[in-house]
Biopython code that builds the backbone (N, CA, C, O; Angstrom):
import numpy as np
from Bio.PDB.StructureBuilder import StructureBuilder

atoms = [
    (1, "UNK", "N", (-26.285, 41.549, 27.166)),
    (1, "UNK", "CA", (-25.324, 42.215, 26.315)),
    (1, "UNK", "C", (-25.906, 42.461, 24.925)),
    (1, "UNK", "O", (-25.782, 43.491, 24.262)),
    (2, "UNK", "N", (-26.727, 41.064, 24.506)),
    (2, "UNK", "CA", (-27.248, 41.753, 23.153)),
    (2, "UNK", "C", (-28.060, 42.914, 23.089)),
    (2, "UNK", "O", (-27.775, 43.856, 22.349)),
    (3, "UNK", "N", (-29.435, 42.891, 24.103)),
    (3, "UNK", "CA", (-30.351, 43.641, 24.545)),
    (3, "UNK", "C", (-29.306, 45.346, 24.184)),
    (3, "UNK", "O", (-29.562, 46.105, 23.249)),
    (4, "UNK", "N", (-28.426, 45.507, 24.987)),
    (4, "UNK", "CA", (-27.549, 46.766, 24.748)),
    (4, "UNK", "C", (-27.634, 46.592, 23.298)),
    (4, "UNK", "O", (-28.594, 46.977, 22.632)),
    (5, "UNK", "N", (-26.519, 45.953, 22.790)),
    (5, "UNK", "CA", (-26.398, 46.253, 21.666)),
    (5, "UNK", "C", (-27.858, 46.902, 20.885)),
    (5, "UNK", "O", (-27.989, 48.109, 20.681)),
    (6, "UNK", "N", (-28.951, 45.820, 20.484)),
    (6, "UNK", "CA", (-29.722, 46.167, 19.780)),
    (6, "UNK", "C", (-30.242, 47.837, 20.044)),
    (6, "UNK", "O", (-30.625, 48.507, 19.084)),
    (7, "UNK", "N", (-30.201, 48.466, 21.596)),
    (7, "UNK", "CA", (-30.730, 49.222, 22.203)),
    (7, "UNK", "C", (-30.300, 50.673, 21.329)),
    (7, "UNK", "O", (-30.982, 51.598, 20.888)),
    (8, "UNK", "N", (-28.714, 50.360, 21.315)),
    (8, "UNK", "CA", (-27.725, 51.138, 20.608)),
    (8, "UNK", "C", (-28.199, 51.275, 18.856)),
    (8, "UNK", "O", (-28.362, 52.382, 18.341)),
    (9, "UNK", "N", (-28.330, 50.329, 18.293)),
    (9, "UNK", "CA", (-28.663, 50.103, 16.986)),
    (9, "UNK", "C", (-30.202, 50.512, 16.731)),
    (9, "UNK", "O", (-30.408, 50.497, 15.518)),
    (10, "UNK", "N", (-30.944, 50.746, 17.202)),
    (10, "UNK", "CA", (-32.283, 51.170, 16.816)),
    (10, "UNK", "C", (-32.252, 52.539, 16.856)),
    (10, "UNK", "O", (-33.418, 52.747, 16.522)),
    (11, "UNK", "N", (-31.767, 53.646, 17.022)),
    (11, "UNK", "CA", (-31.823, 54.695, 16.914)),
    (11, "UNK", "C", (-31.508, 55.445, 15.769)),
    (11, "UNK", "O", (-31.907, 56.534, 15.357)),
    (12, "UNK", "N", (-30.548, 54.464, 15.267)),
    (12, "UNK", "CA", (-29.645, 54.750, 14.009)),
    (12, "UNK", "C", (-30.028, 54.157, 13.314)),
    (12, "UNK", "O", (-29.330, 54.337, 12.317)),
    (13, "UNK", "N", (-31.312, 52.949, 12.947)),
    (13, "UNK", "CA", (-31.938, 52.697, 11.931)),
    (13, "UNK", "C", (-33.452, 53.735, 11.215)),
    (13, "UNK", "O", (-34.564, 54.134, 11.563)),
    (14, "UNK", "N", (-32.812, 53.758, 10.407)),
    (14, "UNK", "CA", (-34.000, 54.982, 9.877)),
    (14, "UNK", "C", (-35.486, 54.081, 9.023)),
    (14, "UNK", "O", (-35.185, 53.066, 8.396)),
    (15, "UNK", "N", (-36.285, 54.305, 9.036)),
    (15, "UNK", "CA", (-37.261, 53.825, 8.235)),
    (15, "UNK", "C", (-37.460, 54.246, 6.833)),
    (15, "UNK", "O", (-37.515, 55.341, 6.273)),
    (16, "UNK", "N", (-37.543, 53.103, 6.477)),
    (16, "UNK", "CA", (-37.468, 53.278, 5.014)),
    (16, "UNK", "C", (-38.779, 54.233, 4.284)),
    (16, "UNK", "O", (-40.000, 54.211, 4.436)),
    (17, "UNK", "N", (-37.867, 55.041, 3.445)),
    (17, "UNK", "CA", (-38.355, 56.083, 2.699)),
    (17, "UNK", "C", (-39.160, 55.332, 1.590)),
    (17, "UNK", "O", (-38.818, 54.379, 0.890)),
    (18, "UNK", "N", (-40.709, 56.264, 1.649)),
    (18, "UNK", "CA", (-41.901, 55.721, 0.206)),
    (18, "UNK", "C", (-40.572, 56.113, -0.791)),
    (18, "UNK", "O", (-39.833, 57.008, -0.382)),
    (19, "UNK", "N", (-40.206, 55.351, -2.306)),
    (19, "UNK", "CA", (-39.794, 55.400, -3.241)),
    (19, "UNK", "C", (-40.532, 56.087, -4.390)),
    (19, "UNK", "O", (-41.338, 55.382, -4.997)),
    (20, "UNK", "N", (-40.389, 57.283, -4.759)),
    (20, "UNK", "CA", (-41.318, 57.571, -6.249)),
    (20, "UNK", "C", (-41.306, 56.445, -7.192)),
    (20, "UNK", "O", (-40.232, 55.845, -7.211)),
    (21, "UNK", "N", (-41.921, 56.145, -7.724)),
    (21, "UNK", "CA", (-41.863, 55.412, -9.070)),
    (21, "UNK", "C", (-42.059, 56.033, -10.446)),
    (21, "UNK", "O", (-43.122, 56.057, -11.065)),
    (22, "UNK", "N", (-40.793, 56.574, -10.875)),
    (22, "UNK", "CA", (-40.920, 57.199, -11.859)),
    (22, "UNK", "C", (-41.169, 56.285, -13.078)),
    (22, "UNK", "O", (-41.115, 55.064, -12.937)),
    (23, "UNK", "N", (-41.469, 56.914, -14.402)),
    (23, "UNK", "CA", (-41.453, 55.958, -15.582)),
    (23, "UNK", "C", (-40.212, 56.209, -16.361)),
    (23, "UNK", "O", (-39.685, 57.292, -16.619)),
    (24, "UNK", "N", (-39.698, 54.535, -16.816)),
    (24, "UNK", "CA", (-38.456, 54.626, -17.538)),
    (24, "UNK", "C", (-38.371, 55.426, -18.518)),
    (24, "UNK", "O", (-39.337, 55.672, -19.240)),
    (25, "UNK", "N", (-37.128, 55.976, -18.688)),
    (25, "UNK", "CA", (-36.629, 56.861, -20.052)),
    (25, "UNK", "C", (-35.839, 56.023, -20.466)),
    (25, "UNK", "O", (-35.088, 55.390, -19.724)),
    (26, "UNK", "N", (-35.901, 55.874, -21.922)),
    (26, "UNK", "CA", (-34.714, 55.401, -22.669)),
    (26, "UNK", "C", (-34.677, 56.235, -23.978)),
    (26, "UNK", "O", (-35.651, 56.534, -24.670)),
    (27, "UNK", "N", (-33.116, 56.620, -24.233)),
    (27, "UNK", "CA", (-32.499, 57.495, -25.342)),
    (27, "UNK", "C", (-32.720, 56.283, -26.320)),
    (27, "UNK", "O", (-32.577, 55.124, -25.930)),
    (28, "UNK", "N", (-33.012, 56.548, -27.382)),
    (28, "UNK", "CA", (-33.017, 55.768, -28.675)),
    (28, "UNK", "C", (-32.296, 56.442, -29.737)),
    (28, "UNK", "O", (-31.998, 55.624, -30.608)),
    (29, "UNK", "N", (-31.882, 57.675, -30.017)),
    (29, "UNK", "CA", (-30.715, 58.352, -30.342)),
    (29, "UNK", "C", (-30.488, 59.882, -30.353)),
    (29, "UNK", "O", (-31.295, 60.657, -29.839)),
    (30, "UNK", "N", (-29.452, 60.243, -30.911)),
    (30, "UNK", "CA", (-29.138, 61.362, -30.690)),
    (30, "UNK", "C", (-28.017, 61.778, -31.955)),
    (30, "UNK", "O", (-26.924, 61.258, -32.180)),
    (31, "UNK", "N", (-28.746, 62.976, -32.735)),
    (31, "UNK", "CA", (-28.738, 63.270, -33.452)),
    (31, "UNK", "C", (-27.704, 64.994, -33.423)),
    (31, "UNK", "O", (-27.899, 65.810, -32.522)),
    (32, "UNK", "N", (-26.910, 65.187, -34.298)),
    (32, "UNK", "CA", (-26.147, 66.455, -33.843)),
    (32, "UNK", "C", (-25.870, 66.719, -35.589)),
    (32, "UNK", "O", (-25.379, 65.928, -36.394)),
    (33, "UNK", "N", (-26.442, 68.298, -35.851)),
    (33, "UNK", "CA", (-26.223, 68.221, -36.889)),
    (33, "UNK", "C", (-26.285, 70.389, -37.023)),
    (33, "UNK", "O", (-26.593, 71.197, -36.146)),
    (34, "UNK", "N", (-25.887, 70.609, -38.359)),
    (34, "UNK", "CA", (-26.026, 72.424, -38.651)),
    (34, "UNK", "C", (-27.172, 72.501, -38.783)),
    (34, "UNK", "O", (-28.080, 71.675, -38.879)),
    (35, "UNK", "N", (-27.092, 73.807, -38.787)),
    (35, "UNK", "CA", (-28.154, 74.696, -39.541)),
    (35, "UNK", "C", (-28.599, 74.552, -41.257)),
    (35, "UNK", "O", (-29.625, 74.813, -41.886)),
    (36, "UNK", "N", (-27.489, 74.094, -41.555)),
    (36, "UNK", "CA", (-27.853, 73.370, -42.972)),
    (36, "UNK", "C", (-28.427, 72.604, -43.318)),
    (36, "UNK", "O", (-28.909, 72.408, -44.434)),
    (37, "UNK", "N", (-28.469, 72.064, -42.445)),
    (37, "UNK", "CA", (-28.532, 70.114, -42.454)),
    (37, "UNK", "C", (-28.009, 69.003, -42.718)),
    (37, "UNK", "O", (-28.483, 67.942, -43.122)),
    (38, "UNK", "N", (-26.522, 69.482, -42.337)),
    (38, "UNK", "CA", (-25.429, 68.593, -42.472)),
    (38, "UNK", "C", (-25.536, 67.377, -41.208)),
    (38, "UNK", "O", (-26.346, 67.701, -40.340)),
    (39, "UNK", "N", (-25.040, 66.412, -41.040)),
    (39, "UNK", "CA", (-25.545, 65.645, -40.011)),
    (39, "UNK", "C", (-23.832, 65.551, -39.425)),
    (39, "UNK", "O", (-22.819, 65.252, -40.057)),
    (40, "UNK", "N", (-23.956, 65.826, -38.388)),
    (40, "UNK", "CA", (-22.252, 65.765, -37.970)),
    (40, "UNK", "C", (-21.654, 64.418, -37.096)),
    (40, "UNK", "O", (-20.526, 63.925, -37.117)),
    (41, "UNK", "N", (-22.965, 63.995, -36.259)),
    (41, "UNK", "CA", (-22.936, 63.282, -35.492)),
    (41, "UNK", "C", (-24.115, 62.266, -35.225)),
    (41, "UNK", "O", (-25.147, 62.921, -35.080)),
    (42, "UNK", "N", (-24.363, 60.827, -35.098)),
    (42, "UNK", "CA", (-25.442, 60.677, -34.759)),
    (42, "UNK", "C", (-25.076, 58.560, -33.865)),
    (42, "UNK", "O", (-24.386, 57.690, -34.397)),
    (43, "UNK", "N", (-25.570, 58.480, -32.986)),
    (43, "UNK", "CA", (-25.803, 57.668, -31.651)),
    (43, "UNK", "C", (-26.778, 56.872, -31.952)),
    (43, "UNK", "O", (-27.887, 57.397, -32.059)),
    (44, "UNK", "N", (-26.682, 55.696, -32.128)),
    (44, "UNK", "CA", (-28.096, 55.086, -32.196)),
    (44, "UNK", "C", (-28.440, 54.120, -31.188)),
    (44, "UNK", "O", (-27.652, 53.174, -31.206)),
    (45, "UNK", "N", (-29.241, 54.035, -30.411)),
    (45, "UNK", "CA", (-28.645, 53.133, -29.557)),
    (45, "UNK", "C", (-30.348, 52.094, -29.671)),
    (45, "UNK", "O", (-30.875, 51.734, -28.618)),
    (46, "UNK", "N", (-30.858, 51.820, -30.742)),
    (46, "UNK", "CA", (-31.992, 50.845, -31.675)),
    (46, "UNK", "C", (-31.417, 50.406, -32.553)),
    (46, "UNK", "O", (-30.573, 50.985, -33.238)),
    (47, "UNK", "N", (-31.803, 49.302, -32.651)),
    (47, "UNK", "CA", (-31.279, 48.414, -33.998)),
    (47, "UNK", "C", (-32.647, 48.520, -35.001)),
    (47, "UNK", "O", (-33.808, 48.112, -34.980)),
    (48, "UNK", "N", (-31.469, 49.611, -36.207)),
    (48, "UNK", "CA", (-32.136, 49.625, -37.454)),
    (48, "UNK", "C", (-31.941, 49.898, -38.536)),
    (48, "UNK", "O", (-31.411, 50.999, -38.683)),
    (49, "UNK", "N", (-32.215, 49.175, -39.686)),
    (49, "UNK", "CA", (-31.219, 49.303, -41.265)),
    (49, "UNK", "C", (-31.199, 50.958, -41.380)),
    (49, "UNK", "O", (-31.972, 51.855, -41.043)),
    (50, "UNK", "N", (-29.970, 50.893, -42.002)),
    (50, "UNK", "CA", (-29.310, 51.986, -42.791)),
    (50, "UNK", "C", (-30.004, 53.069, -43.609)),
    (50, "UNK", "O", (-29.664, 54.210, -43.920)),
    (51, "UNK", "N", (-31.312, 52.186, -43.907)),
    (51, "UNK", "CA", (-32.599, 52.774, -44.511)),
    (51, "UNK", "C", (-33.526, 53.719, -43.787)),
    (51, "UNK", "O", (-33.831, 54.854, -44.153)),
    (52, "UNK", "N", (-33.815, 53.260, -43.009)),
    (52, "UNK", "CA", (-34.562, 53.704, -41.754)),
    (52, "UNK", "C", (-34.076, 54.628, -40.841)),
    (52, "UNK", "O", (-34.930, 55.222, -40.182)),
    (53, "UNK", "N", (-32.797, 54.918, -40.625)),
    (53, "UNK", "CA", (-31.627, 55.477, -40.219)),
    (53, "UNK", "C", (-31.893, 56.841, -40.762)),
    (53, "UNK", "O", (-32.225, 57.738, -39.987)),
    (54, "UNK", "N", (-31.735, 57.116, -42.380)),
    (54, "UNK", "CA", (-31.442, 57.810, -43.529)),
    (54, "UNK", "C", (-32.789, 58.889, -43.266)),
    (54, "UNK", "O", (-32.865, 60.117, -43.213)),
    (55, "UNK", "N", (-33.914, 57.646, -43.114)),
    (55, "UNK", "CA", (-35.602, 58.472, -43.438)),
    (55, "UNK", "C", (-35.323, 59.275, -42.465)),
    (55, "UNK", "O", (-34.893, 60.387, -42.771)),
    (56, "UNK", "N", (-35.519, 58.872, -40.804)),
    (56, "UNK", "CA", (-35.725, 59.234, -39.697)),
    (56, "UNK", "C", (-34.927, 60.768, -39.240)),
    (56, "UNK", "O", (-35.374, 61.731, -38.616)),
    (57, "UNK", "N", (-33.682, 60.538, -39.795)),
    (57, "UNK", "CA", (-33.042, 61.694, -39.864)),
    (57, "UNK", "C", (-32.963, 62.862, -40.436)),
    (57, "UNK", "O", (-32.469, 63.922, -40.053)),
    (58, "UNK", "N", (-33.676, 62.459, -41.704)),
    (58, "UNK", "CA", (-34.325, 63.313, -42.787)),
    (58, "UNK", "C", (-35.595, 63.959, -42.399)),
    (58, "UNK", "O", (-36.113, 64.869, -43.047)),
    (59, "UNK", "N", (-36.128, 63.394, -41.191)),
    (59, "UNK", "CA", (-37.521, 63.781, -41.785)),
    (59, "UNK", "C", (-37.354, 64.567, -40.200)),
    (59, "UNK", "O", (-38.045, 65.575, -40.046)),
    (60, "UNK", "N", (-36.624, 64.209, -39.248)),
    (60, "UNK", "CA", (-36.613, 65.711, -37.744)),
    (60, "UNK", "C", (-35.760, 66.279, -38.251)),
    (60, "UNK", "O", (-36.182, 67.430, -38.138)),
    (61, "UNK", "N", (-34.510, 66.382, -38.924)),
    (61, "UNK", "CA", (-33.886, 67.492, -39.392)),
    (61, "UNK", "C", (-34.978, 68.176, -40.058)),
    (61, "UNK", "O", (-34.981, 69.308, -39.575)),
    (62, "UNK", "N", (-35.881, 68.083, -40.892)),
    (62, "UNK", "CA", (-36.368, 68.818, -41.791)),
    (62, "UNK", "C", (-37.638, 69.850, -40.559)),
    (62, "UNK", "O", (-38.021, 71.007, -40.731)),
    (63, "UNK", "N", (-38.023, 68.857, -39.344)),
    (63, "UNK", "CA", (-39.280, 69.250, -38.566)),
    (63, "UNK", "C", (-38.283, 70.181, -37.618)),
    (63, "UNK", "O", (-38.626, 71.308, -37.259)),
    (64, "UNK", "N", (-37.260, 69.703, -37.324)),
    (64, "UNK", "CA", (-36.452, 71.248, -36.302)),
    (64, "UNK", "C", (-36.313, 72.165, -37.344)),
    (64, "UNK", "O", (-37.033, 73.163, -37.345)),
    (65, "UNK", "N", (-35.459, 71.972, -38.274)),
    (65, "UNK", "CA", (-34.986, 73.178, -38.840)),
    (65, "UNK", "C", (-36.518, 74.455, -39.144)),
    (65, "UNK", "O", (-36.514, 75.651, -38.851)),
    (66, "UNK", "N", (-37.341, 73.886, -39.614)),
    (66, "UNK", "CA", (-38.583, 74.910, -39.736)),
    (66, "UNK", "C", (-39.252, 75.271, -38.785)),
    (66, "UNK", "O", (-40.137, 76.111, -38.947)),
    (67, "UNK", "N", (-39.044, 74.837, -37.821)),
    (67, "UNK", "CA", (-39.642, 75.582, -36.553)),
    (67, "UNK", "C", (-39.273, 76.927, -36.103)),
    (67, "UNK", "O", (-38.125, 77.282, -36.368)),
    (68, "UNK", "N", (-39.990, 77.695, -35.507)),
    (68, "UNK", "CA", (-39.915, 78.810, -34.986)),
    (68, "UNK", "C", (-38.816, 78.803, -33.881)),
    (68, "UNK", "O", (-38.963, 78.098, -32.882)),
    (69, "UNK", "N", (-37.499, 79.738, -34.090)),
    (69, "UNK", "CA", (-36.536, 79.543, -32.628)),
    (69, "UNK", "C", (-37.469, 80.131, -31.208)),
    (69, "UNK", "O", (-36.838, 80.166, -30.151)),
    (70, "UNK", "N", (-38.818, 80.547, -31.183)),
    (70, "UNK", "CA", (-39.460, 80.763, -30.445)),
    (70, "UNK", "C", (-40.516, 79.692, -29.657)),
    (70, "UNK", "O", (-40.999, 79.891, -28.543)),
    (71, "UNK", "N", (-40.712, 78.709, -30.368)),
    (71, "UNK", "CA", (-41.139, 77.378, -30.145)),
    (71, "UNK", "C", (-40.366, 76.518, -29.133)),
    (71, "UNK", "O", (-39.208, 76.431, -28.726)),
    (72, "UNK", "N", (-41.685, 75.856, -28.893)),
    (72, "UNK", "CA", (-40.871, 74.769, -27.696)),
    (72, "UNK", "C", (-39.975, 74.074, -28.193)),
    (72, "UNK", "O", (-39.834, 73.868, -29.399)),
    (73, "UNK", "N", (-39.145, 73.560, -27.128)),
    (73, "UNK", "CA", (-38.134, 72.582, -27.672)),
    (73, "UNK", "C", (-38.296, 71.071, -27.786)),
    (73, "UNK", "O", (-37.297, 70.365, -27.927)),
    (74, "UNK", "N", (-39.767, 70.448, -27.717)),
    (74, "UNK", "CA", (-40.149, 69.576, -27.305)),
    (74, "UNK", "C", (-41.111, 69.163, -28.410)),
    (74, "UNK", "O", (-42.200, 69.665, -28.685)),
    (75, "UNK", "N", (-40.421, 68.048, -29.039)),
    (75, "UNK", "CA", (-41.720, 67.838, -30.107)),
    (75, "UNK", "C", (-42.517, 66.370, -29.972)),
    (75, "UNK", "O", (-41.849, 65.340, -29.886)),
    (76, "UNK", "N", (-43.785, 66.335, -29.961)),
    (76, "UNK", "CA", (-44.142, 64.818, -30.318)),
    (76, "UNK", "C", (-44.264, 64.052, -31.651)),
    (76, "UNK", "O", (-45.064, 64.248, -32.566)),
    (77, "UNK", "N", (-43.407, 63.248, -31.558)),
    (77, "UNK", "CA", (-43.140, 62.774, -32.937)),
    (77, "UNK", "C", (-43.504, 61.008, -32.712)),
    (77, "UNK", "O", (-42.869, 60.262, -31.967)),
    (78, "UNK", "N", (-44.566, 60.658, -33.482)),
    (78, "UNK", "CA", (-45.294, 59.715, -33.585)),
    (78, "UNK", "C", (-45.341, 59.246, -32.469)),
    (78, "UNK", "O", (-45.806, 60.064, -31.675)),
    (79, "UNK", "N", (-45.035, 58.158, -31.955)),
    (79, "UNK", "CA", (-44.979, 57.736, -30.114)),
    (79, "UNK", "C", (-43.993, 58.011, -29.316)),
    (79, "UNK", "O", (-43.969, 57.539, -28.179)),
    (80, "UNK", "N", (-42.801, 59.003, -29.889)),
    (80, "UNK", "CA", (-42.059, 59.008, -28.956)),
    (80, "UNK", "C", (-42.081, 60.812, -29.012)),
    (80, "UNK", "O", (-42.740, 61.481, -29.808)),
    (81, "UNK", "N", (-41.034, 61.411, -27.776)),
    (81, "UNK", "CA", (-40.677, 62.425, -27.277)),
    (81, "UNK", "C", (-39.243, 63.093, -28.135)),
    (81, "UNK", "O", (-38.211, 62.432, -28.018)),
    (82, "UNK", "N", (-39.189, 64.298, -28.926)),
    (82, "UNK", "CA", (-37.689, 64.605, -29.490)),
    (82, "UNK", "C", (-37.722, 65.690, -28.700)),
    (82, "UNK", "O", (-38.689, 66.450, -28.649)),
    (83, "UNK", "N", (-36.451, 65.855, -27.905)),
    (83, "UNK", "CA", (-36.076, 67.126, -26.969)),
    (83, "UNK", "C", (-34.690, 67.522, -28.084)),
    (83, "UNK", "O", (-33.969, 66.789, -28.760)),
    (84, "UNK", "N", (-34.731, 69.120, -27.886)),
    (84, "UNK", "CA", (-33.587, 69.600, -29.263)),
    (84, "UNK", "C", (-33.006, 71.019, -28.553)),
    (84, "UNK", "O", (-33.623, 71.681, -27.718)),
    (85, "UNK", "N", (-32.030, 71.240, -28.945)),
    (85, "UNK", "CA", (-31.387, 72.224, -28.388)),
    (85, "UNK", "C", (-30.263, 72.809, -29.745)),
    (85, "UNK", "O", (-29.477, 72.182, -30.455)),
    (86, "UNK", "N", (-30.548, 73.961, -29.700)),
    (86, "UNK", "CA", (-29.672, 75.143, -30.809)),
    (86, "UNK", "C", (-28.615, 75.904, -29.746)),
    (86, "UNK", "O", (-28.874, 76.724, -28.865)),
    (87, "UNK", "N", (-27.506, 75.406, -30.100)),
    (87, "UNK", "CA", (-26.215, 76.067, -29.722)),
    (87, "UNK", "C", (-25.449, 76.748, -30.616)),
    (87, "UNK", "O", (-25.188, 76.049, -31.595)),
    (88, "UNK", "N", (-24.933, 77.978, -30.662)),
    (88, "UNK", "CA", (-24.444, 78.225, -31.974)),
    (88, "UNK", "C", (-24.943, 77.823, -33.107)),
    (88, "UNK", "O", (-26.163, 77.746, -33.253)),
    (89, "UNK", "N", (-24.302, 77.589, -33.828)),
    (89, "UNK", "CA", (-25.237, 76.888, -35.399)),
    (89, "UNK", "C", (-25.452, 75.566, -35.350)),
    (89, "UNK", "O", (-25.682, 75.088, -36.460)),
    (90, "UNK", "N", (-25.461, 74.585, -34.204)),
    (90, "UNK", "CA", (-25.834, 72.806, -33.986)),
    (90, "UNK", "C", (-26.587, 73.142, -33.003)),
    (90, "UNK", "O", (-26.676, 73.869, -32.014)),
    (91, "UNK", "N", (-27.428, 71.850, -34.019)),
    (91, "UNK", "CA", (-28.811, 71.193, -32.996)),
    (91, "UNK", "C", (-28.545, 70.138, -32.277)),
    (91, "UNK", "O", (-27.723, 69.579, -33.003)),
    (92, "UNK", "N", (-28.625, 69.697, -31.666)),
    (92, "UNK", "CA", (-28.412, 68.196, -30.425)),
    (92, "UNK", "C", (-29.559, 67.989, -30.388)),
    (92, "UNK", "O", (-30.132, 68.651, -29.523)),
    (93, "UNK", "N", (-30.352, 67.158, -31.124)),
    (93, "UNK", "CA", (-31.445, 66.509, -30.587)),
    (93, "UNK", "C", (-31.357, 65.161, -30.121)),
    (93, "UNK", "O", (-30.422, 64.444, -30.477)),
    (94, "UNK", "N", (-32.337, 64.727, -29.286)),
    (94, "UNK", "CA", (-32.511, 63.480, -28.400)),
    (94, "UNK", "C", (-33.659, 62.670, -28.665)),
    (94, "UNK", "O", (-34.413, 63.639, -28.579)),
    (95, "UNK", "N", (-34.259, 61.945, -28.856)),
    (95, "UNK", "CA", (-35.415, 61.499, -29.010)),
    (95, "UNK", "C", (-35.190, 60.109, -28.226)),
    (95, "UNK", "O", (-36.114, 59.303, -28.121)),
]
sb = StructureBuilder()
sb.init_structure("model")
sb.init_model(0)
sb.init_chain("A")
sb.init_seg("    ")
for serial, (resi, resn, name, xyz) in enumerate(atoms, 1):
    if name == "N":
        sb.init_residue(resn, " ", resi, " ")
    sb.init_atom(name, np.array(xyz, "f"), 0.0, 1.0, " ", f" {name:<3s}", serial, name[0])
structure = sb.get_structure()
């Protein structure tokens, strides 16, 4: 009786699929601000003074806004990755 059973059950076990191993992403924040450079919105999800906060935001607002709207949307900024997007007059960037 088991013999059946198992007989039944092996057909319907599938073999396990190779897994990609992708490399982790992690958002460290996200930044939403005009064409001015008003800052409307911003996500932090790093722990870091108020100071550091202030620079960091100052200094990719200043590297999107002068870019060419013909330019990639993809900047390398010291070791990490900023992905940015222009909707109407706000930027959403991600880094």
């Amino acid at each position: 009786m088991d013999s059946n059973i198992q007989n039944l059950e092996s057909p319907c076990i599938e073999t396990p699929r190779k897994q990609l191993e992708l490399p982790t992403v992690q958002i460290r924040f996200l930044l939403l601000f005009s064409r001015q450079g008003k800052l409307r919105l911003q996500k932090w999800y790093v722990t870091l003074t108020e100071k550091e906060k202030r620079k960091i935001t100052r200094e990719l607002m200043h590297i999107i806004l002068t870019r060419s709207p013909k330019t990639s949307s993809f900047v390398d900024w010291k070791d990490l990755k900023l992905v940015y997007k222009s909707y109407v007059a706000e930027y959403y960037a991600f880094c």
